[in-house]
C-alpha angles and dihedrals in degrees: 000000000000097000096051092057099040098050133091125245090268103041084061100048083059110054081050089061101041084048088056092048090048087065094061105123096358117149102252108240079054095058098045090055096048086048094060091043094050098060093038086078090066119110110230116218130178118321094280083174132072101208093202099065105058088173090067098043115116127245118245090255089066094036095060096028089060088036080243091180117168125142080252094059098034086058081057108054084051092057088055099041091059086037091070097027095049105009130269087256086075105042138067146174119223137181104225132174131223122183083272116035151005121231157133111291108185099222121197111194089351092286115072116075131191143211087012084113113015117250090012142097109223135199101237089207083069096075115061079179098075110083108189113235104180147345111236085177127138093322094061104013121044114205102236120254 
């Protein structure tokens, strides 16, 4: 976590870039893990993010840029992470509550799900306990290009 919290802007930026080229041809279970793991090494801070207001959410760039790192925008940056790696027809970004919490989930066809538990892909059909609130995909967030 180190690293995250030591580097400069660009140096972060950076390693965000050279992360995304080391997917290239990758198999995809093993992207999506690395993925996952990838994004587990960031350190969460406050909510910097209010879920509700797509329009005012930062673009990976400035997330990364302020070290703007929530479980919300970390769940960001993953969405567009697999949005340029898979296509943002696959990928969406959901609020979604628990019994304890509302927040961003990452979903890939609708079935993989990210930074529920941190490091790991996960089946959403496995947890009876997300209840899906609302869908912020391709109308009210771009995947970066």
């Amino acid at each position: 976590m180190s690293e995250w919290n030591n580097s400069t802007p660009e140096e972060r930026i950076e390693k965000w870039r050279n992360f995304r080229e080391s997917l290239d041809g990758l198999p995809e279970t093993e992207l999506l893990n690395n993925v996952a793991e990838f994004f587990a090494t960031v350190p969460i801070g406050a909510r910097c993010i209010d879920y509700y207001t797509p329009e005012s959410w930062p673009n990976p760039w400035e997330l990364l840029y302020h070290k703007l790192f929530c479980t919300n925008s970390i769940s960001l940056l993953i969405y567009h992470t697999l949005g340029v790696i898979l296509g943002k027809d696959r990928v969406e970004i959901m609020l979604v509550e628990t019994e304890d919490d509302r927040f961003l989930l990452p979903i890939v066809d609708k079935k993989h799900i990210f930074n529920y538990e941190l490091g790991k892909v996960n089946n959403i059909a496995d947890y009876k306990n997300i209840n899906i609130i609302d869908n912020f995909s391709s109308e009210s967030v771009d995947v970066i290009q």
